[in-house]
N, C-alpha and C positions, 0 to 999 in steps of 0.2 A: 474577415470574421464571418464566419457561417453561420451561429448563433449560439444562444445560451445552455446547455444541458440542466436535467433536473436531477439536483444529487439529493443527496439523504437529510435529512430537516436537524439542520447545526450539527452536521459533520456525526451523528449518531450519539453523541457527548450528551446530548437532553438530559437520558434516560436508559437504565439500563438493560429497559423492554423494547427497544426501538424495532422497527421495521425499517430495514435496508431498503433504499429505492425513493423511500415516501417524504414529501413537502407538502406539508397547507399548499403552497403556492401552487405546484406543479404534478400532484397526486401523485401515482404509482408509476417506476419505469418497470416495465420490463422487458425481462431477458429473451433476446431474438430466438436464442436455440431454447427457449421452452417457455412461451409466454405467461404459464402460470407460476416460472421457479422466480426466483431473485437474479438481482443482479448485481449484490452486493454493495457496502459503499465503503467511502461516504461517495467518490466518483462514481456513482453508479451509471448517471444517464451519461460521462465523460465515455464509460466501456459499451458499452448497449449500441449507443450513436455508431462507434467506428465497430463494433462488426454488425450490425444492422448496413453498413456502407454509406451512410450519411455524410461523413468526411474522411479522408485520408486519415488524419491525427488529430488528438483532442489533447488538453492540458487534464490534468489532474491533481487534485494533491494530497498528499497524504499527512498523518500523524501518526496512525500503526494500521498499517494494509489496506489504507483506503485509495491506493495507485494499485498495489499489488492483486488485491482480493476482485473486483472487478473485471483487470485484465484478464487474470486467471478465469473464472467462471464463464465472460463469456469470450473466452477461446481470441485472446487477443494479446499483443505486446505490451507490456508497462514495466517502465522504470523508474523506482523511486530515487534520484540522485543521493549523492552524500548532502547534508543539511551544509548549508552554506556556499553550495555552488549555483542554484539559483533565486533570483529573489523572492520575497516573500510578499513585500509592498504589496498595496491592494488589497491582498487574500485576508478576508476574515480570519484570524486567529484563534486556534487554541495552545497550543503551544511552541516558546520559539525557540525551544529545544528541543523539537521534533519534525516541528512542522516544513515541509517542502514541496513545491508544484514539482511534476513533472514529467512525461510525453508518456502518451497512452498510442499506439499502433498498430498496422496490422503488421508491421515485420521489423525485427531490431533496426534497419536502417531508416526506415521513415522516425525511427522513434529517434534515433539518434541526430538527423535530422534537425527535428524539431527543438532536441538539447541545444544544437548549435545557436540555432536564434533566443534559446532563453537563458543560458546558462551567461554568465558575469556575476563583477560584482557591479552593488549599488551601495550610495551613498547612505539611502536610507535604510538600510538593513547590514546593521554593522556584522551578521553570520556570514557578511559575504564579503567581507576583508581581504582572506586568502584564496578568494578564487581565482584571481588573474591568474594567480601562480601555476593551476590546474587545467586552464581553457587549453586547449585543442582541437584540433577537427576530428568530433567525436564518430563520423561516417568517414575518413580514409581508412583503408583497407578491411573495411568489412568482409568484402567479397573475397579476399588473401586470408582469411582470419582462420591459426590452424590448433587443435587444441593436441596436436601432437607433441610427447613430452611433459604435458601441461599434468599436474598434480592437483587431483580436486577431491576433498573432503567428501564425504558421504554421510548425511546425518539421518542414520537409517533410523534411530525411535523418533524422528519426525515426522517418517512417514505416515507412521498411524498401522492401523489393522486393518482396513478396508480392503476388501481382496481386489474388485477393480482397480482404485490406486494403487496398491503395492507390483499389479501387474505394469501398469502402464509406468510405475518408476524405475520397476525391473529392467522395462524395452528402452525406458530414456538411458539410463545406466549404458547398458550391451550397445545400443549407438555413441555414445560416447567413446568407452573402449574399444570399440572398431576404428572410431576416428585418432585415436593415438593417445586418448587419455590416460594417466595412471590414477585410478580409483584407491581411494582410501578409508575406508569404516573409521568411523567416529562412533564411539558411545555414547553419548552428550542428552545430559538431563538439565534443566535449567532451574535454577535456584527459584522457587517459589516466590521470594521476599521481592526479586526483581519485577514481576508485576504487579503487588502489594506496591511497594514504592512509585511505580511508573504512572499507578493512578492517583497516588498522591501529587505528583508533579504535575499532572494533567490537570487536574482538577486545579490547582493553585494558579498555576500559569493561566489556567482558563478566564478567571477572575481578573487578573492584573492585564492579560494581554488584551482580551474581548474589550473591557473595560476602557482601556489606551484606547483601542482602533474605533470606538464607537466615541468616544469624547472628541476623538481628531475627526471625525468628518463634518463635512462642507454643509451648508445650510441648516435646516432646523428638524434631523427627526424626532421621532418620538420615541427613542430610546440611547441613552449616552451611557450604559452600565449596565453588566448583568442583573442586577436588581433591577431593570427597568425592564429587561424581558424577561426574567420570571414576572412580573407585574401585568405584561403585555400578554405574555399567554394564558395567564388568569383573566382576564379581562375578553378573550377570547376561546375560552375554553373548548367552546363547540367543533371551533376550526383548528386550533393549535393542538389540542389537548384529550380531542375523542379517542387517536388509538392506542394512545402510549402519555406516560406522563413525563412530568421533568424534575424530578427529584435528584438526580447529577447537578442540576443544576443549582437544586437548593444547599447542596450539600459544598458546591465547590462556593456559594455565594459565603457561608461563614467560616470558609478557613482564612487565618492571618495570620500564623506562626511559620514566621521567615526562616525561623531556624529549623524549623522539621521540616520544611520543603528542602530549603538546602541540602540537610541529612537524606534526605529521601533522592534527593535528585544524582546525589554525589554515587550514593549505591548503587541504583537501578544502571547509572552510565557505568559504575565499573565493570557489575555483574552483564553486561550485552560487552561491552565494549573489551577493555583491560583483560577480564577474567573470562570473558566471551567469546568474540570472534578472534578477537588477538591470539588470545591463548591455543584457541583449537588451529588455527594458522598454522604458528610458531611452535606446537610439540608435535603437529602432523607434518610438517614439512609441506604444507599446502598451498596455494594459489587461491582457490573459492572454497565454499562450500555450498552445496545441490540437498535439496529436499523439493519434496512436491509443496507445490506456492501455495493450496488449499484442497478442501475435500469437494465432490461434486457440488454442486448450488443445492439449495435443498426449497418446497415451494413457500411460497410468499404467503405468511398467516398473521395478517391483520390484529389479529385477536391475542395472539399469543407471542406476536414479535419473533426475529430471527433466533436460527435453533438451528446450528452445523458440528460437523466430528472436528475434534481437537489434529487437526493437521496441520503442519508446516511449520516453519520458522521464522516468518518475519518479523515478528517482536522483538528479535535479538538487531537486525539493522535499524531498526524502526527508533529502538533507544538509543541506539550508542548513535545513530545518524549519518552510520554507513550506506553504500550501492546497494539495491538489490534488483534484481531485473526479473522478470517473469516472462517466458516463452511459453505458448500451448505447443504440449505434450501428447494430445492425445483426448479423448472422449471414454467415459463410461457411460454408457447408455446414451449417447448423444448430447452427455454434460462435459463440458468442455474442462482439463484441467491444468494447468500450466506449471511449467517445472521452474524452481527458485534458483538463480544464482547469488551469492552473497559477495561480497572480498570489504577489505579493509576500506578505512576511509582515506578516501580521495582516489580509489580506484575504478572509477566509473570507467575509464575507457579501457582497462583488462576485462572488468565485466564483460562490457558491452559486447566486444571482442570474441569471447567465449560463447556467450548469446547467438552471435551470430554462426560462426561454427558449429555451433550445436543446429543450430537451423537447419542445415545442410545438411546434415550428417542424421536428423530425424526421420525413422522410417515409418512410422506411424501413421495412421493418416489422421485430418486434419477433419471435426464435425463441421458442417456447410450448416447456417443458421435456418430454421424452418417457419421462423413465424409464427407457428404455431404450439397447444396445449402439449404439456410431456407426453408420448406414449401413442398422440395424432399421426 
């Protein structure tokens, strides 16, 4: 254990002004390739650490792009597993139908790697029932890995309008296709209702899980309940509550209606999952789906909280609690962007797979982190 990273102050769930990067505890991280941008979260200081070169590979965890959105930005590997392949135990919760740790890298095989040592099931986290069934050595044949023949999805209104990205997913594309891939356009819009519901779930789960994990632990703190840290950062206002507030919070503190979470949860999983990646799967004849993982980082503004273009797709693995893997793609202007792979659940190791053949087969070159201001 090499030490602790500083992520984003309760996974960004607080408030829906937050500042990516920032904790009371551990103030601002930032991003090595621009230290005035962001670095995304809620792992922010998990991505920053490993391409800053601080350690080979970092844990992360996600609930919706908080593995993915940092690898991506700062030009590093992360994979979000399918939910239920590693444990959750320990991890603060927000939700435990979303939530999963796991390996942030500088290359798919370190990251796979580090799947290897995490990935089982446990006792205490009954999401991980069927995972014996799935473990593998998630690093054999990486270095064989060929996406020849392989059929991949293309979710081109994912990409966004952004002329930098649309180029660099242009060049990820053309290397793909050189390496033997068969590219497939997807038209794919996603049902509004499914992130309307997704934050209903979140928000409920937030209340009962937080709740659970803070009642179960050892000794005597000073908060056993969301209601006790809403109480707690009122009580410290100065330091918890100067640049962002917690209204997420107060809003997830008085939902109780089991049966509209239920409804809410049932939907949000069809529409990513069933009517989602399944479906765009199963009527493309396809193996993955590829979008760019995020838009450039954009800078860090205290005052006004995070503020990025509408890119990518990982909301759709994030719900249903499928793979999704991020490799960097490429730099616009020295902002690092990473290309998305998605697949079905329990497909982590064709991912990965894919991931790593995509590595190889990348012509682009890779931004080298500077230390320093954008544009320095």
């Amino acid at each position: 254990m090499l030490g602790k990273t500083n992520l984003s102050e309760w996974a960004n769930i607080r408030s829906s002004n937050s500042t990516s990067g920032w904790s009371a505890v551990g103030g601002q991280t930032r991003n090595p390739h621009a230290i005035d941008r962001n670095p995304c979260g809620s792992s922010s200081g998990s991505g920053a650490a490993i391409a800053a070169g601080m350690a080979w590979a970092a844990i992360g965890t996600e609930t919706d792009g908080s593995i993915t959105c940092p690898a991506s930005v700062n030009g590093i590997v992360g994979f979000k597993p399918t939910v239920g392949l590693v444990s959750r135990t320990r991890v603060i919760p927000i939700s435990h139908s979303q939530d999963t740790p796991g390996p942030m890298a500088r290359s798919v095989a370190d990251a796979a790697l580090l799947l290897n040592a995490i990935a089982g099931g446990d006792r205490d986290d009954a999401a991980t029932a069927g995972a014996a069934a799935h473990i593998t050595d998630f690093a054999a044949g990486l270095d064989k890995a060929s996406l020849k023949g392989l059929r991949i999805g293309v979710l081109r209104k994912q990409a966004g309008s952004h002329a930098g990205v649309t180029a660099l997913f242009d060049r990820a594309l053309a290397d793909l296709k050189a390496a033997g891939a068969e590219l497939v356009e997807i038209d794919y819009e996603p049902d509004p209702a499914m992130f309307k519901d997704e934050g209903e779930v979140l928000y409920y789960e937030l209340k009962q899980d937080l709740g659970a994990y803070l009642a179960g632990l050892p000794g005597n703190p000073p908060v056993r309940s969301l209601a006790d840290v809403i109480a707690f950062n009122t009580a410290h206002a100065a330091e918890e509550l100067r640049r962002f507030g917690q209204e997420t919070f107060e809003k997830a503190a008085k939902l109780d209606d089991a049966a509209a979470y239920r409804k809410a949860r049932e939907n949000s999983l069809r529409l990513a999952g069933k009517e989602g990646i399944d479906r765009l799967l199963a009527q493309n004849n396809v193996s993955l789906l590829v979008a760019p993982t995020t838009p450039p980082t954009w800078p860090t503004d205290p005052v006004a909280g995070d503020h990025y273009l509408d890119i990518g797709a990982g909301s759709l693995p994030a719900i249903a609690g499928y793979p999704h893997l991020t490799v960097p793609m490429g730099a616009v202007e020295g902002l690092p962007i990473g290309l998305s792979f998605i697949g079905a659940a329990w497909q982590d190791k064709r991912v990965l797979d894919a991931g790593a053949a995509y590595e190889r087969a990348r012509t682009a070159p890779l931004h080298t982190p500077t230390f320093k201001r954008w544009g320095e």
